[in-house]
N, C-alpha and C positions, 0 to 999 in steps of 0.2 A: 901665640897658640891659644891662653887663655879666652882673646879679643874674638876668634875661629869660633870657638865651640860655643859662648856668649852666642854669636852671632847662629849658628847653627841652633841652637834653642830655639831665640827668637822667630826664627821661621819656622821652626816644630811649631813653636803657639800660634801662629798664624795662619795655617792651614790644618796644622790637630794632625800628624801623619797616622796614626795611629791609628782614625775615624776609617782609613780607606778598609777596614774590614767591615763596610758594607756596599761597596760596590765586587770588591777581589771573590768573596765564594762563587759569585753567580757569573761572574766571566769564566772562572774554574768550573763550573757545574755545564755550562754551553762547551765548553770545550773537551771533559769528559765523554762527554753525549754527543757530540760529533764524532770525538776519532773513540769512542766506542770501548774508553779506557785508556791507557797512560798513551799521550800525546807528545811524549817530547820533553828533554829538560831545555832544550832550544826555544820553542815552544812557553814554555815555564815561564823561563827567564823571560822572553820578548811581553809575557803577558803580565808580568809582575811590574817591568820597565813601563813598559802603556797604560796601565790602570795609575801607577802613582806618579806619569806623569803629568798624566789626562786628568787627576784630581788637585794636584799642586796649582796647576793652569784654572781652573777653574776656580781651587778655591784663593788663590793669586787676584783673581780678576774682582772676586767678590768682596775682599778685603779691600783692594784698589778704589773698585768704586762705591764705597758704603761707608767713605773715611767721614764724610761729614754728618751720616747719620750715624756709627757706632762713635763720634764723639758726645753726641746730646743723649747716648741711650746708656742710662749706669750701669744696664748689665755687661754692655760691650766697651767700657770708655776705658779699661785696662790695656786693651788689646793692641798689641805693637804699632800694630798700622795707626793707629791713635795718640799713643802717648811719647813720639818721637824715638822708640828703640829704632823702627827701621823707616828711611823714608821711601817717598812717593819712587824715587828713580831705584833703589834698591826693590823694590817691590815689582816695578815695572822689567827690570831686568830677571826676576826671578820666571816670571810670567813668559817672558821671551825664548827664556832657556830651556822651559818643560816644553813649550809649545814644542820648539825645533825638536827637544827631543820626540816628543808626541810621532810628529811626521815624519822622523828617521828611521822611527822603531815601526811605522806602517808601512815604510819603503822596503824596508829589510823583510818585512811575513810576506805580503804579495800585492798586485797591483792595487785589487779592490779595496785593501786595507787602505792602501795611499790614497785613492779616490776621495773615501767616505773620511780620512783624516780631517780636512778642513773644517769640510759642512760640520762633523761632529763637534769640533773646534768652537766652531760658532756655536753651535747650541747650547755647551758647554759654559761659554762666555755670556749668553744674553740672560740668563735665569737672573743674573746680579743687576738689571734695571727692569726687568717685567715688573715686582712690587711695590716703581716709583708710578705706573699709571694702571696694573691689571690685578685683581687676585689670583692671575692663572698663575702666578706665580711659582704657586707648591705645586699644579702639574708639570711646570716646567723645570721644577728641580728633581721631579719623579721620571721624567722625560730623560735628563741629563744621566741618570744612575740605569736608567734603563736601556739605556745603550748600551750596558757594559756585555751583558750576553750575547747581543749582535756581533759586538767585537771579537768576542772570544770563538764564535763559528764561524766566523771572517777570517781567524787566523789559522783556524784548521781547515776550513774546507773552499773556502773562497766562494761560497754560498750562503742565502739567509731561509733557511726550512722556515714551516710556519711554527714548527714546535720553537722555534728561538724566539719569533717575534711574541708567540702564546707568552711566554718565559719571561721576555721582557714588559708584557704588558702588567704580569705580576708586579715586577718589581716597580714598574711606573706608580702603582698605586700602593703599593705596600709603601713606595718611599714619599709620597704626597698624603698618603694618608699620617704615616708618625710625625710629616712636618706640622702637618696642620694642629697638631697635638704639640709641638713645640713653640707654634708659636702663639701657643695661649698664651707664652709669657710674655709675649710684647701686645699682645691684644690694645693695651692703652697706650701706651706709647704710640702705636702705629696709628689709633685714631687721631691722636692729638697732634700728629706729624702729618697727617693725610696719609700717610702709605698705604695702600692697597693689600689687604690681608682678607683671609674670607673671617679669621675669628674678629677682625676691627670692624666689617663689615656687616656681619650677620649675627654676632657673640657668640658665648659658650659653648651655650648649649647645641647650637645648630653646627655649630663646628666638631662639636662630638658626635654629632651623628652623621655628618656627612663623612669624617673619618671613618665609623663603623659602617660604613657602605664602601668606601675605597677599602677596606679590608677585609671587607666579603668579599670585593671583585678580585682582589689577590687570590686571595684561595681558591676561586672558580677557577680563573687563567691559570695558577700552578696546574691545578686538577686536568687543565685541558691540555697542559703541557706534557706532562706526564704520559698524559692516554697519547699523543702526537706522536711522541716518541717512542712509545710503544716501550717504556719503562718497565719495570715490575714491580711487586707487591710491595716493597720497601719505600722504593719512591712517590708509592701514593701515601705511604703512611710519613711521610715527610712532607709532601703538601697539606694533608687532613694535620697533623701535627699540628704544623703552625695556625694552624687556625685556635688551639689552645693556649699558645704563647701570645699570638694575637689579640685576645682575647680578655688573655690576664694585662697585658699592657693598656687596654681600654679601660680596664676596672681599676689599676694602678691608677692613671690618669685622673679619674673621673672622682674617687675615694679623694683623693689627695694630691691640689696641683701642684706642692711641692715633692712632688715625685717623678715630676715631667722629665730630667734629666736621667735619672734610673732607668727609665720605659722610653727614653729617645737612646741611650747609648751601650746602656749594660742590655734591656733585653734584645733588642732590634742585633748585635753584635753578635748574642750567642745561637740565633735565629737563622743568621745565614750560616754562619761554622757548621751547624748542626743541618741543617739540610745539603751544604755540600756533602759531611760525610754521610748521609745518607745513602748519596747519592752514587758515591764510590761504591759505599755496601749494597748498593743495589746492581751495580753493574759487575760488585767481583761474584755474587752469588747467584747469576742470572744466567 
């Protein structure tokens, strides 16, 4: 039993289960906003089941293939996947598990969900080599997170409004803008590695402001999300909101880059919580 819950750990640290509280509010906020208020504990459950297994899979794949680089990188050379707690075929099997589960629990909400299971699969899965030859890499981890909305109106209504794709494009850049802000801290490493990074590529400072432009773009798409939906007054003050969280996380950053981990995990964390329940108190009082 001991050897079970060792083990169970070990893959806590390897994916972080923890982190999926930044994909889960905004699949929960698309899915609010479709069925227009409580959706289901059926529902619930299938969307709770698909975000973490959709993020296991994903972050499975990333660990799998970045073994030879989070062994030369000291900030990552701890990391299971690295230092023989788990190996390549235990990892590879973890991966195969969520997958399956991924497309069982799209089988079960309705067809379109099964459809878009794969392709999303794959998108899911290639962010982990784009920053061996592309910087698009942080869009395509913003891409990855930003499907989670799609999903969640996929499950309710088996339709993609444009207020979901608006919704998603937030997140696209909300989640490529805080990467690009994390990964100030391999900024050298990645040059000295060739990895394709835009701060290895361009540095600091232009990484900082191309950040504060992907997080202005978030707050417009929320903003136009909002008005799409035809939301009320609460939920703009939950999009306008975050533009002040946003904000302080930029100046976090910028003051102090050992604070990147603070402003990548504690704020971005209470960011979504707090615009989901906004988002509730805007539809129970609406």
């Amino acid at each position: 039993m001991q050897r079970v819950i060792q083990k169970a750990k070990d893959f806590n640290e390897l994916v972080m289960f923890e982190h999926s509280i930044f994909s889960l509010p905004f699949i929960f906020i698309a899915m609010v906003v479709a069925a227009d208020g409580w959706f289901g504990f059926w529902l619930l459950f299938m969307g709770i089941l698909a975000a973490l297994s959709a993020r296991n899979f994903a972050m499975g794949v990333n660990r799998y293939a970045d073994r030879d680089i989070d062994a030369q990188n000291p900030r990552t050379a701890s990391r299971p996947n690295v230092d023989g707690r788990l190996d390549s075929f235990s990892i590879l099997l973890f991966i195969l598990v969520n997958a399956v589960i991924f497309v069982a629990v799209a089988y079960m909400i309705n067809p379109l969900a099964l459809k878009l299971s794969l392709p999303i699969l794959f998108v899911l899965g290639s962010y982990s080599y784009f920053k061996r030859f592309s910087s698009m890499a942080h869009i395509i981890l913003g891409i990855s997170l930003g499907l989670a909305p799609i999903a969640g109106v996929v499950a309710v209504s088996a339709t993609i409004p444009l207020w979901s794709m608006l919704l998603s494009l937030g997140v696209v850049f909300w989640v490529a803008g805080f990467d690009l802000l994390y990964s100030l801290q391999d900024m050298a490493f990645d040059k000295e590695k060739g990895l394709h990074s835009i701060p290895s590529k361009y540095g600091a400072e232009t990484t900082l402001l191309i950040s504060a432009i992907f997080h202005t773009l978030t707050i417009l798409f929320w903003a136009l999300f909002v008005y799409e939906a035809n939301l009320g007054y609460i939920a703009y003050f939950a999009a306008f909101g975050s533009a002040l969280v946003l904000a302080f996380e930029q100046e976090l950053v910028r003051r102090d880059f050992t604070q990147i981990n603070r402003a990548f995990f504690t704020v971005n964390g209470y960011l979504g919580v707090a615009f989901f329940a906004l988002i509730i108190l805007d539809r129970i009082v609406s």
